[in-house]
Every structure is written in C-alpha cells, then in structure tokens.
ROLOLUM-954975 format. One record per residue: residue in three letters; y, z, x of N, C-alpha, C in turn. Coordinates in pm, 1 decimal, always signed. Example, Ala and Ser with C-alpha at 12.3 -4.5 7.8 and 13.67 -1.06 7.14 Angstrom:
BEGIN
{'ALA', {-569.0, +780.0, +1319.0}, {-450.0, +780.0, +1230.0}, {-330.0, +780.0, +1320.0}}
{'SER', {-225.0, +708.0, +1285.0}, {-106.0, +714.0, +1367.0}, {+3.0, +787.0, +1290.0}}
***
This chain:
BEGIN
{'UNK', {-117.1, +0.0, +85.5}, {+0.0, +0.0, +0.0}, {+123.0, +0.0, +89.8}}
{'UNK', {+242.3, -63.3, +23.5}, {+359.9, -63.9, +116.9}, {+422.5, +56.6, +126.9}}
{'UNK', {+464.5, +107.0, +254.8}, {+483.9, +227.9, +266.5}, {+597.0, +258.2, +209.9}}
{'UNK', {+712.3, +183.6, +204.8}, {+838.9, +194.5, +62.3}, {+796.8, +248.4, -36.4}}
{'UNK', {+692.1, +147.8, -123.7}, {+631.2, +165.5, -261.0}, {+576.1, +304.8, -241.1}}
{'UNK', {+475.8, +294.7, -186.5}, {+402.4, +435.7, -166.1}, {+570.7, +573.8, -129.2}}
{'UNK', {+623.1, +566.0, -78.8}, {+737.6, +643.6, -67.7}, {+787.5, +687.5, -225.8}}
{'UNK', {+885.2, +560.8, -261.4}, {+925.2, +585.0, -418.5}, {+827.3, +668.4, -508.2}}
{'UNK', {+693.2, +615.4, -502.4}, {+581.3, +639.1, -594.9}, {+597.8, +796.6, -573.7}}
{'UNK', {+567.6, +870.7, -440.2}, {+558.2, +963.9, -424.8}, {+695.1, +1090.0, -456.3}}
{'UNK', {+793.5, +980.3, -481.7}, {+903.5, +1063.3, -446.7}, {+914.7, +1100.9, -639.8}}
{'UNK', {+881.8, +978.3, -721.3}, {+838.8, +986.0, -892.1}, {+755.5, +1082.6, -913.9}}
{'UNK', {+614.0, +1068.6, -841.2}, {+529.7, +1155.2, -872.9}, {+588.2, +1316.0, -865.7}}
{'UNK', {+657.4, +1317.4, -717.1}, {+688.3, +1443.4, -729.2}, {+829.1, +1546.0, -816.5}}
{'UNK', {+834.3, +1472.9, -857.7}, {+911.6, +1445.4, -990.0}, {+889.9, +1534.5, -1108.9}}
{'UNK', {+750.3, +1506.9, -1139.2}, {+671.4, +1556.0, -1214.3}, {+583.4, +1707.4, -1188.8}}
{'UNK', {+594.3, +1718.6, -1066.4}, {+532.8, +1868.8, -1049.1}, {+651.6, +1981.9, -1146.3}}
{'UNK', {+599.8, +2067.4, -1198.3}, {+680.7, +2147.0, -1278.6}, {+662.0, +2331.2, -1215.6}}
{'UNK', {+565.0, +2348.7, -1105.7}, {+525.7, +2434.8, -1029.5}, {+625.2, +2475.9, -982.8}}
{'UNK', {+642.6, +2624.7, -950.6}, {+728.5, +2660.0, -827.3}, {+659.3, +2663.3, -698.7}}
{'UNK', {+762.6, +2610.1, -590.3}, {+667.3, +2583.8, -436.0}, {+606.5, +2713.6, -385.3}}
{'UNK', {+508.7, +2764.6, -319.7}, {+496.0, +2850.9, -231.5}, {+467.2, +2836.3, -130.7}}
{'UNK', {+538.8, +2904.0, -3.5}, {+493.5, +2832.3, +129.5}, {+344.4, +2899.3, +151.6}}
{'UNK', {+271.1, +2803.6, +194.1}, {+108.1, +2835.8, +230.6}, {+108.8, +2878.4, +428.5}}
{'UNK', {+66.7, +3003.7, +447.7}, {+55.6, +2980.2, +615.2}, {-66.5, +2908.5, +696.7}}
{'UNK', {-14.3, +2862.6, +794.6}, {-181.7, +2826.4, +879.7}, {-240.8, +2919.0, +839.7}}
{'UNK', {-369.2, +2823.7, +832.7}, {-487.3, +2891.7, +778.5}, {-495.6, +2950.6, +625.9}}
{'UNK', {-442.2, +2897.9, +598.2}, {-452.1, +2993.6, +455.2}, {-494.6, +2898.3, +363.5}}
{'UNK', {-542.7, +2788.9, +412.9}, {-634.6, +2699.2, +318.5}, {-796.8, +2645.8, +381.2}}
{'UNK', {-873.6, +2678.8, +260.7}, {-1028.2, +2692.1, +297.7}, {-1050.1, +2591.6, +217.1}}
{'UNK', {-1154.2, +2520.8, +238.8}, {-1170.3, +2378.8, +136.9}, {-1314.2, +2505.3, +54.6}}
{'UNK', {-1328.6, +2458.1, -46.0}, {-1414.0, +2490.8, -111.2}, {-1473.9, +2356.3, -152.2}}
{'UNK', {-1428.4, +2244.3, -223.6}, {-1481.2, +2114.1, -210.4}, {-1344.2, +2018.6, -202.8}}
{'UNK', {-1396.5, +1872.7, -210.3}, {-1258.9, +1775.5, -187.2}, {-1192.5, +1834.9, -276.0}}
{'UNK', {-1177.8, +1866.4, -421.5}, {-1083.7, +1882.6, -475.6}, {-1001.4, +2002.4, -509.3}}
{'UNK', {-1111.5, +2119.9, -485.7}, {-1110.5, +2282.5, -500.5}, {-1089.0, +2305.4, -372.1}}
{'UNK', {-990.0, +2363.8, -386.4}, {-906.0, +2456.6, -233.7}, {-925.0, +2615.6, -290.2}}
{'UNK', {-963.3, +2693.2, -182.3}, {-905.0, +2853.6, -162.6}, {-783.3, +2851.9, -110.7}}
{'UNK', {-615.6, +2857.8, -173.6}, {-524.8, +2916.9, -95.4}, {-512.8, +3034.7, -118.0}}
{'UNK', {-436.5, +3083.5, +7.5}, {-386.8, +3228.6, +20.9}, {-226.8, +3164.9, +26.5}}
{'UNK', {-143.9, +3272.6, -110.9}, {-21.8, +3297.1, -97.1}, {+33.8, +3425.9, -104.5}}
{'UNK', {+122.7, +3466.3, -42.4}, {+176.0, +3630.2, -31.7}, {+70.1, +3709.3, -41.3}}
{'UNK', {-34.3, +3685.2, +36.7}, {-152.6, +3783.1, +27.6}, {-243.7, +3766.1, -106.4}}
{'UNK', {-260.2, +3683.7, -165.2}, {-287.1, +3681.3, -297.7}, {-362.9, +3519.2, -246.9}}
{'UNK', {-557.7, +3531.7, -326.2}, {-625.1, +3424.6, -258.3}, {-621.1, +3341.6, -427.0}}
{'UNK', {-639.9, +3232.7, -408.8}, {-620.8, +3101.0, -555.2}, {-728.2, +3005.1, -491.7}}
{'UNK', {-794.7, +2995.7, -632.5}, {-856.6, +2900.1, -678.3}, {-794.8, +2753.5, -677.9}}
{'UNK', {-760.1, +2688.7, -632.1}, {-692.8, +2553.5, -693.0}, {-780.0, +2414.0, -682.4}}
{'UNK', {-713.5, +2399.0, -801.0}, {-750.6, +2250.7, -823.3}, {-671.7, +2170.3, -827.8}}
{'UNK', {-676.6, +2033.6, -726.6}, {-574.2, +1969.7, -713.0}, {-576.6, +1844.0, -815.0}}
{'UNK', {-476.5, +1824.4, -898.8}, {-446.5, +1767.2, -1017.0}, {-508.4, +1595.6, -1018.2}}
{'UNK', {-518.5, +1518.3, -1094.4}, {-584.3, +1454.7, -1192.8}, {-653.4, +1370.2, -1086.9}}
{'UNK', {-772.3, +1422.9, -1000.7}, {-861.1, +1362.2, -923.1}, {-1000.6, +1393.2, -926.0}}
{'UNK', {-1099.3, +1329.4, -885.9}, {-1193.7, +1385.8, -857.9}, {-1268.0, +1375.2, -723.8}}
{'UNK', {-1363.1, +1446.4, -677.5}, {-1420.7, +1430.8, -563.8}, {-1568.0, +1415.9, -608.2}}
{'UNK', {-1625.0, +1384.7, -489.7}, {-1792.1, +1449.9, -507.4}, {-1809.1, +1558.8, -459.3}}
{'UNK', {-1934.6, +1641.3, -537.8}, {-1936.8, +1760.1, -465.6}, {-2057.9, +1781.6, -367.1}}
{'UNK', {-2045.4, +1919.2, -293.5}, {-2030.6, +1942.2, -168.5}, {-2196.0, +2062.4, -224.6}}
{'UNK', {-2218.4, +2088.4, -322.5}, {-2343.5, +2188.9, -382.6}, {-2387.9, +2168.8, -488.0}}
{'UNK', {-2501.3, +2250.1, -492.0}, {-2547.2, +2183.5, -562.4}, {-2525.8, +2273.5, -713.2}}
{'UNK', {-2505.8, +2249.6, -815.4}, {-2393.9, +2324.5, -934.6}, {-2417.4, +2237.5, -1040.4}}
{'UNK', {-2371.1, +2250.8, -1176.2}, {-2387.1, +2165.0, -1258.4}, {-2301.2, +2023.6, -1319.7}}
{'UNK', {-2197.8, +2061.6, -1219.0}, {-2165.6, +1874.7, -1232.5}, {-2199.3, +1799.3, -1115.3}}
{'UNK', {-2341.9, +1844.9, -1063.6}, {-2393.5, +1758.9, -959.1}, {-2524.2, +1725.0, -1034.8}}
{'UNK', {-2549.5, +1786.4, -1136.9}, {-2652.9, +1746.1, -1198.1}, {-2641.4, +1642.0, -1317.4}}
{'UNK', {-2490.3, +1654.9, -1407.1}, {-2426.2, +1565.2, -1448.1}, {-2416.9, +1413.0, -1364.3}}
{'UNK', {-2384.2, +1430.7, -1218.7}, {-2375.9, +1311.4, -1197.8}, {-2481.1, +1254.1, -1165.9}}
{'UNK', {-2588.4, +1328.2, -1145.7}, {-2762.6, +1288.2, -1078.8}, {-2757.9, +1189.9, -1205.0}}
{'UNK', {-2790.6, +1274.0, -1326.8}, {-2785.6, +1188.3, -1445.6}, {-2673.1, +1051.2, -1470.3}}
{'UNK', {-2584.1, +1069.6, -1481.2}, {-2516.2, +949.2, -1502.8}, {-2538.8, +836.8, -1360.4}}
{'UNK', {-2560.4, +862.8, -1262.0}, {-2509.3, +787.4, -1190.8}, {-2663.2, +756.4, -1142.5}}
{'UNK', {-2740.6, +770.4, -1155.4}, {-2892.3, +757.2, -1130.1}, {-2936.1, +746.9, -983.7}}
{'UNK', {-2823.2, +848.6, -884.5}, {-2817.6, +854.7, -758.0}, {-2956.0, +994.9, -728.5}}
{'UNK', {-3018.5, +1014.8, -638.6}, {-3052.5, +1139.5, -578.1}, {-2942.8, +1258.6, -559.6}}
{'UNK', {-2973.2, +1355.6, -545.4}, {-2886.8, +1481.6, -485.1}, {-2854.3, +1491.5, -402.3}}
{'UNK', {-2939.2, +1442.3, -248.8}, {-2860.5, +1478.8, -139.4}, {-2812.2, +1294.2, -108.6}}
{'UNK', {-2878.3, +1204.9, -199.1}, {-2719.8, +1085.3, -166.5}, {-2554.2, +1168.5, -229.8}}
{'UNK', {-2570.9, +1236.7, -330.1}, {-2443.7, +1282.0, -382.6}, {-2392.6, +1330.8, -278.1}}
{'UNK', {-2504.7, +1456.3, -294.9}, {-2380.3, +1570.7, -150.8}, {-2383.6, +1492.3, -64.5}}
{'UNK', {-2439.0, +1445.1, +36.5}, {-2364.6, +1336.2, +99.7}, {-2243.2, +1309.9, +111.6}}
{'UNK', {-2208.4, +1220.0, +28.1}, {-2072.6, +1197.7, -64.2}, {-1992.3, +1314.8, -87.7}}
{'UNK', {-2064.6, +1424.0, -95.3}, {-1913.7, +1569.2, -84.9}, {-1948.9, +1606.3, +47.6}}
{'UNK', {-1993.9, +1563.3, +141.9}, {-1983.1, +1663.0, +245.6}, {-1911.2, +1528.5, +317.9}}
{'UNK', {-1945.3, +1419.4, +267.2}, {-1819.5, +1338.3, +373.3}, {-1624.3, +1323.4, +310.0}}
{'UNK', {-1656.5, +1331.1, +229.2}, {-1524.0, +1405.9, +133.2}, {-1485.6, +1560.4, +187.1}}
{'UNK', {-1511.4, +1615.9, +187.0}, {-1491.7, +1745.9, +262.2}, {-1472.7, +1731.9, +398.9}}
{'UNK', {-1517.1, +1662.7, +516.9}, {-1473.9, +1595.2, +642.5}, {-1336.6, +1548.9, +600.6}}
{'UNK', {-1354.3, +1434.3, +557.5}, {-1159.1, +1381.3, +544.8}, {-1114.0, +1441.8, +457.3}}
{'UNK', {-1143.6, +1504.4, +358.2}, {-997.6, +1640.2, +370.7}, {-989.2, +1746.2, +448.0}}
{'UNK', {-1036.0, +1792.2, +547.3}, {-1029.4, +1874.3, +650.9}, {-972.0, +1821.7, +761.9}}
{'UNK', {-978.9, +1630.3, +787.9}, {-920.6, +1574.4, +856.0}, {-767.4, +1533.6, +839.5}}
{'UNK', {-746.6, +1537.4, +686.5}, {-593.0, +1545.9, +633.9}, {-547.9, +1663.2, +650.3}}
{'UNK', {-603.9, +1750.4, +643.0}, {-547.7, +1898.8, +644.2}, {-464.3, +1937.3, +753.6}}
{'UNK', {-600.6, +1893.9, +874.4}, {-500.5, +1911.6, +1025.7}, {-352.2, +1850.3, +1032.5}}
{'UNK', {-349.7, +1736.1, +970.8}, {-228.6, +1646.8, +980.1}, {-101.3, +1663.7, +888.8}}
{'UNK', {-153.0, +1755.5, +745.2}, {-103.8, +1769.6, +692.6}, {+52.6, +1862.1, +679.6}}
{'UNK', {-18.4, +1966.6, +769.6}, {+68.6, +2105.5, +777.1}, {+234.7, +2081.5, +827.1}}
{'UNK', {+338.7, +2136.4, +799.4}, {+356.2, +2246.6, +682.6}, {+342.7, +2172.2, +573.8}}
{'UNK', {+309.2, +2281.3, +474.7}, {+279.1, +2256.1, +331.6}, {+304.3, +2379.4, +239.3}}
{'UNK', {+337.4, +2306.7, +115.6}, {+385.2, +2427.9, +2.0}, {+266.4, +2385.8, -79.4}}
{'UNK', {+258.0, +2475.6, -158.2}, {+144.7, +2513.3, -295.6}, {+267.8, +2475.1, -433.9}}
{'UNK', {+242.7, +2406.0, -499.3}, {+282.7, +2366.7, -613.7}, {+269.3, +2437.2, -744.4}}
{'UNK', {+256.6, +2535.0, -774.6}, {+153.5, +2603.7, -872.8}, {+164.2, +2713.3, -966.8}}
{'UNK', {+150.3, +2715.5, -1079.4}, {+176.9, +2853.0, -1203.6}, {+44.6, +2955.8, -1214.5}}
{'UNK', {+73.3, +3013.4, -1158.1}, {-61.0, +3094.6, -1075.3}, {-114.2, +3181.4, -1216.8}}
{'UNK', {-28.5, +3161.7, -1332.8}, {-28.9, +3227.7, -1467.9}, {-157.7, +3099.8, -1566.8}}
{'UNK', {-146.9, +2982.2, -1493.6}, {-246.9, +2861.9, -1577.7}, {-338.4, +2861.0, -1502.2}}
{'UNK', {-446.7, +2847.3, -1587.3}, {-586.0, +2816.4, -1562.7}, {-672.1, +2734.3, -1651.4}}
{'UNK', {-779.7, +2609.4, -1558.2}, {-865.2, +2560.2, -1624.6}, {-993.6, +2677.0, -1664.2}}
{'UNK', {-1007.1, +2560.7, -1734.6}, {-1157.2, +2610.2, -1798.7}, {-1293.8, +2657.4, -1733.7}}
{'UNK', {-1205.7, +2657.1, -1571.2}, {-1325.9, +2655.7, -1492.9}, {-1308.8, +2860.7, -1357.7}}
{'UNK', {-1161.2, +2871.9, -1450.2}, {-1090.3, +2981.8, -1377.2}, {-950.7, +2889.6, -1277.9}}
{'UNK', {-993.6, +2804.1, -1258.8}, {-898.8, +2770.4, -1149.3}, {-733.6, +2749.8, -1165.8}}
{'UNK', {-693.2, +2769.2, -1062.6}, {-539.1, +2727.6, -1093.6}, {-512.4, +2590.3, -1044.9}}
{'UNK', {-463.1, +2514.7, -1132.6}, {-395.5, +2364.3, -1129.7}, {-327.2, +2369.3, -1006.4}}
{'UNK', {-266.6, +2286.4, -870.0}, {-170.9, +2261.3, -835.9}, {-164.7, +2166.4, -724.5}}
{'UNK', {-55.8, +2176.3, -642.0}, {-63.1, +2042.8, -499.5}, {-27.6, +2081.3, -413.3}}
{'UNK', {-67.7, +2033.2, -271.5}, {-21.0, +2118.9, -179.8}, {+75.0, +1950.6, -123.0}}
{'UNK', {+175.2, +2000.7, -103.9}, {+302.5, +1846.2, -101.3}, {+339.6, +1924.3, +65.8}}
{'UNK', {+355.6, +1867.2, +188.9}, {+372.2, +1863.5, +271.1}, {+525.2, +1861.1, +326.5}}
{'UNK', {+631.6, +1844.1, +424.6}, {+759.3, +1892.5, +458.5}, {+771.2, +1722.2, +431.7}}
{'UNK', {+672.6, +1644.6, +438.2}, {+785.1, +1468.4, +450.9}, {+744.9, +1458.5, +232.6}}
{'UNK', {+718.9, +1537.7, +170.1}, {+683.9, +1511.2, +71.6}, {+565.1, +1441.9, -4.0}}
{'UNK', {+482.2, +1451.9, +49.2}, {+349.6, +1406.4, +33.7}, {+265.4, +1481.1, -16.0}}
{'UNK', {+158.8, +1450.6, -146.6}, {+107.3, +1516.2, -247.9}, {-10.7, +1494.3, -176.3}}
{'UNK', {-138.4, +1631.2, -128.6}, {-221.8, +1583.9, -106.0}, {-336.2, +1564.7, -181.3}}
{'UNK', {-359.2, +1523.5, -322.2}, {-429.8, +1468.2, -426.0}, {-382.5, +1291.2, -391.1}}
{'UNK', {-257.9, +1300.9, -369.2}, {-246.1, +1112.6, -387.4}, {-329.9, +1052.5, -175.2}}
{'UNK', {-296.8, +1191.2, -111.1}, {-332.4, +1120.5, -4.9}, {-511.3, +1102.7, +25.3}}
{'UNK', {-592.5, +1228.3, -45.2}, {-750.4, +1187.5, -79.7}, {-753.2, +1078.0, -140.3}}
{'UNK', {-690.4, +1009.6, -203.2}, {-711.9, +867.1, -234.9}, {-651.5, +769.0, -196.9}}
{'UNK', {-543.5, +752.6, -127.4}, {-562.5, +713.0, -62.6}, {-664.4, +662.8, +77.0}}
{'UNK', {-671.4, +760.4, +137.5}, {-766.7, +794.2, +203.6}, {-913.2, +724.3, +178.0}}
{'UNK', {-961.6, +732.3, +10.0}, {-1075.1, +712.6, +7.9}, {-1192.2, +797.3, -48.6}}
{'UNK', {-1118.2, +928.2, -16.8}, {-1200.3, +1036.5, -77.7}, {-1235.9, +1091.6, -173.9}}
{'UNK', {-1176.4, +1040.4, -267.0}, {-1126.1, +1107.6, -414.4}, {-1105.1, +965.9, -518.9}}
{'UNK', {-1113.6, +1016.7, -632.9}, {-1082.9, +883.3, -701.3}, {-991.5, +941.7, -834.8}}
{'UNK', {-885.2, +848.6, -867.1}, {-820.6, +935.8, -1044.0}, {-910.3, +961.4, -1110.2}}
{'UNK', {-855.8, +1060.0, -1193.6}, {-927.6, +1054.7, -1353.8}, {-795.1, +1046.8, -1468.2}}
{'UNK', {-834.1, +1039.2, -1531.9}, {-699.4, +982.3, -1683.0}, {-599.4, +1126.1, -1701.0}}
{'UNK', {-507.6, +1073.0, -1650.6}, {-374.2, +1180.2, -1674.7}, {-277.0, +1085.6, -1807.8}}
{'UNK', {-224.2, +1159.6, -1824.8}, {-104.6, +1158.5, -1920.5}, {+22.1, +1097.4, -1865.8}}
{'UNK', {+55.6, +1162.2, -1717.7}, {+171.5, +1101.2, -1695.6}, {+183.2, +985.8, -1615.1}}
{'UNK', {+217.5, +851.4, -1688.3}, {+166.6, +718.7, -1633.6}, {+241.2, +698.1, -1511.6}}
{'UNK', {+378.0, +767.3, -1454.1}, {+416.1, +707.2, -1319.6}, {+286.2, +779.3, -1256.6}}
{'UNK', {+257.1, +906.6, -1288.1}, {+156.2, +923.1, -1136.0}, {+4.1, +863.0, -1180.0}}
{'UNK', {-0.9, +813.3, -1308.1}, {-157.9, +744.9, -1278.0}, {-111.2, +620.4, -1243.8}}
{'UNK', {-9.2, +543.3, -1246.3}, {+16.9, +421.5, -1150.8}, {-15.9, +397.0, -1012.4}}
{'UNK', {+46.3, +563.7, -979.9}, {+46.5, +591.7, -871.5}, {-115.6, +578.4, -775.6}}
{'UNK', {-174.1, +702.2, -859.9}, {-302.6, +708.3, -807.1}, {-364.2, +581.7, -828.0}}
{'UNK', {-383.1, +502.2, -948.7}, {-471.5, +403.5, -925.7}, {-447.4, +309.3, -851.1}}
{'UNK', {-336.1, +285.0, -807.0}, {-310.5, +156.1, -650.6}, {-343.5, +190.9, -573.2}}
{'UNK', {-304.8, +352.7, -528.7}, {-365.1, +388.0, -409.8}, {-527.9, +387.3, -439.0}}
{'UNK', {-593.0, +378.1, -541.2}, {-742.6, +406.0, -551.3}, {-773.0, +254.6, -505.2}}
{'UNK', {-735.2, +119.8, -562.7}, {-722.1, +19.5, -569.6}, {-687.0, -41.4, -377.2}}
{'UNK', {-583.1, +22.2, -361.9}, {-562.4, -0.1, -193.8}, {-704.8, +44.3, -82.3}}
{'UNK', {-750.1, +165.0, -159.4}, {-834.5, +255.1, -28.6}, {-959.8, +165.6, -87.2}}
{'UNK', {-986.1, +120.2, -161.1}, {-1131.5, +22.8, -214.0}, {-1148.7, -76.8, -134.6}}
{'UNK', {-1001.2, -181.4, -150.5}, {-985.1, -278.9, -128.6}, {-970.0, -287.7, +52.9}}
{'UNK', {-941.0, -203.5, +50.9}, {-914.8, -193.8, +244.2}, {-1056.0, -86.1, +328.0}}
{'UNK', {-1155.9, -74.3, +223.4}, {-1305.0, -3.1, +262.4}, {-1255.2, +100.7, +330.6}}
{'UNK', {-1152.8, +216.8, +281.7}, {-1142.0, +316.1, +346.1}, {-1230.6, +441.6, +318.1}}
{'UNK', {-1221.5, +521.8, +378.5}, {-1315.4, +657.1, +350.3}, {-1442.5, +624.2, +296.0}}
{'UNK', {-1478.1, +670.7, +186.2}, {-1593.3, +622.7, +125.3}, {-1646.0, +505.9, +91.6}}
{'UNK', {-1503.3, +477.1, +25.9}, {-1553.0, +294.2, +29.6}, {-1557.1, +220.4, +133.7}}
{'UNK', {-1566.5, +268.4, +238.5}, {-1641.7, +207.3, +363.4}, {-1756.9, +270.4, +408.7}}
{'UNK', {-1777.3, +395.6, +432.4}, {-1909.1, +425.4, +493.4}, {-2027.0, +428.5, +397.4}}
{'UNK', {-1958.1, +473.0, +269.4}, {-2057.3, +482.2, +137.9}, {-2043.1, +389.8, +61.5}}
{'UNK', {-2013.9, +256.5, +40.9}, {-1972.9, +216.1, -64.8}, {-2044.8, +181.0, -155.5}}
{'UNK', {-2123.4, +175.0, -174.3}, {-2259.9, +140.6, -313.3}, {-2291.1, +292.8, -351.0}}
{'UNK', {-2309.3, +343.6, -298.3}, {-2331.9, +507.5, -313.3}, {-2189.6, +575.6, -371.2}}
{'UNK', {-2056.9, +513.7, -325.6}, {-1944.7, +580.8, -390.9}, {-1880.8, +498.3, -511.0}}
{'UNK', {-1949.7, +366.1, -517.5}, {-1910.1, +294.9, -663.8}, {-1974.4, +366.3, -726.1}}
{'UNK', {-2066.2, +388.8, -730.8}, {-2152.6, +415.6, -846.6}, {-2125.4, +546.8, -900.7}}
{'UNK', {-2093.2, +639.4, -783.9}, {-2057.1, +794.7, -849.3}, {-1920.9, +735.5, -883.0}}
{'UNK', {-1812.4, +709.9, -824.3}, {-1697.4, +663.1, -916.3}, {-1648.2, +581.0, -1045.6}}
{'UNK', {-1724.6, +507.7, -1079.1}, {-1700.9, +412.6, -1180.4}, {-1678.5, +509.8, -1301.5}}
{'UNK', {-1814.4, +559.2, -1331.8}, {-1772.6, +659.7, -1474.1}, {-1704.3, +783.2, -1401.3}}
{'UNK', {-1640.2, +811.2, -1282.1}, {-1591.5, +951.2, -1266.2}, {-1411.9, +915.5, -1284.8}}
{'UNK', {-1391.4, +757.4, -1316.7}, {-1264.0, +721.5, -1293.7}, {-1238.0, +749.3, -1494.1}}
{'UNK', {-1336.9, +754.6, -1512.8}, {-1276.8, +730.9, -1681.6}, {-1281.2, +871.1, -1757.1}}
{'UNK', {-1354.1, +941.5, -1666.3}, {-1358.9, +1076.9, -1701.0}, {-1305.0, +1206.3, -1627.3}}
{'UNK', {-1255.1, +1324.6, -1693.3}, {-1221.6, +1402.4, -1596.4}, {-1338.3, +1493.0, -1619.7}}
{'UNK', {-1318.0, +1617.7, -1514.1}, {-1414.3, +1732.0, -1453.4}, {-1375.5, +1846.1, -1557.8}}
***
C-alpha cells in the first residue's frame, strides 16, 4: 500500500479510537495470542483484545476446534498458523515501542477482555499493522473508514505473499476465508 494512503488511512482510523491513551512501559506487553495481549498499565494487568481482527490461535481452546471444523484443517496445521502469528507480532512489537494502550478498561467482551490498540509515537495502530504484515485478517466492523482500511491492507499483505500468505498460504486461505466474514 502507498505509504501516503496508508498514512491518511491511519491518521482516519485513528480518528475513531474513542479510548483514553495509557502509556504502556517496556515490557509490559505479553502476547497471549496474535490478537489477545496481557498489558500492564499503572500496575494494573488487562486482558486486551485488539479491535476488529482476527488471528489464528496459538492453543488449543474452543475456537480452535471451531476452526478444525469449518476449515477442515488438522490442529497442529492451525496452531501452526498461531504460533507463526505470534512470531510476527513479537517481531512488530520489538519495532513497535513507544506505545500507548487505547482503552475503557470499564468495557468488556464476552470473553472478559478489554477492547483496545496499542497506536505507537509515529501513530500506528497495531491491529492495522498484523495485517498488514500478514498475520491477522479483518472481521466486519461497523466503522467503514477503518474496514476500508483493514481490508486493503488485508488485500496488499495477500497480494504481496506477506507473513502468512507467504509461508502458509493454502493453510492461511483456508483458515481466513470464513474468519474474514465472521468475528470471534
């Protein structure tokens, strides 16, 4: 994607965060999977989930059994697929820092978690950069500048065999196709 476009996009998207920032310190982010982060803010550890993406996962749990079924893959082709998703976001992470937490530590999914983004000092959302990347794919949001957003960049990282869609790619179409039309 052109790095202008991708700029604007990001600068819209972030637009839309309605979170107050919190600064996150080194170290104070543990991946739990591509999309589930442990942060620590003011001493206080969060669940987060970073907004309208998905990953593969990294254990074995029951939306790994969901996708066994839909996607008529094996288990350890999946984890696979979350443990190389979990590599490049650990590889964004290094690159990422400083970073703020986006987040209403008062909302929670259905799953306990708290919604939010961790957006970096040049302004960079790191939900749009896992897909960029490759790692992650949308799922159907509401607010159409940032599913514009995400799906070019989903569309760019495909089309240019990045992350998954290069080392995995028959193995990551297939878990993605129905994971793009559905959320978690």
């Amino acid at each position: 994607m052109n790095k202008s476009v991708t700029g604007v996009l990001l600068l819209i998207c972030s637009c839309t965060l309605t979170a107050a920032p919190q600064e996150v310190v080194p170290g104070g982010v543990q991946i739990e999977d591509a999309d589930t982060l442990l942060v620590e803010v003011a001493g206080v550890s969060y669940r987060v989930q970073l907004p309208d993406i998905d990953a593969p996962e990294n254990t074995a749990n029951p939306k790994l059994q969901r996708d066994i079924e839909r996607t008529g893959l094996d288990a350890e082709a999946l984890l696979a697929l979350g443990r190389r998703a979990d590599e490049g976001l650990r590889d964004l992470l290094r690159d990422f820092a400083p970073y703020q937490l986006h987040f209403d530590p008062d909302n929670r999914d259905r799953y306990g978690r708290v919604p939010g983004e961790l957006v970096n000092a040049a302004g960079q959302q790191l939900s749009l950069r896992l897909v960029e990347e490759g790692y992650a794919v949308p799922v159907v949001n509401t607010d159409p500048l940032r599913q514009a957003a995400l799906d070019a960049a989903a569309s760019a990282a495909r089309a240019g065999g990045r992350g998954l869609w290069g080392t995995q790619s028959d193995n990551f179409a297939r878990w993605a196709q129905p994971a793009e039309a559905t959320a978690k």
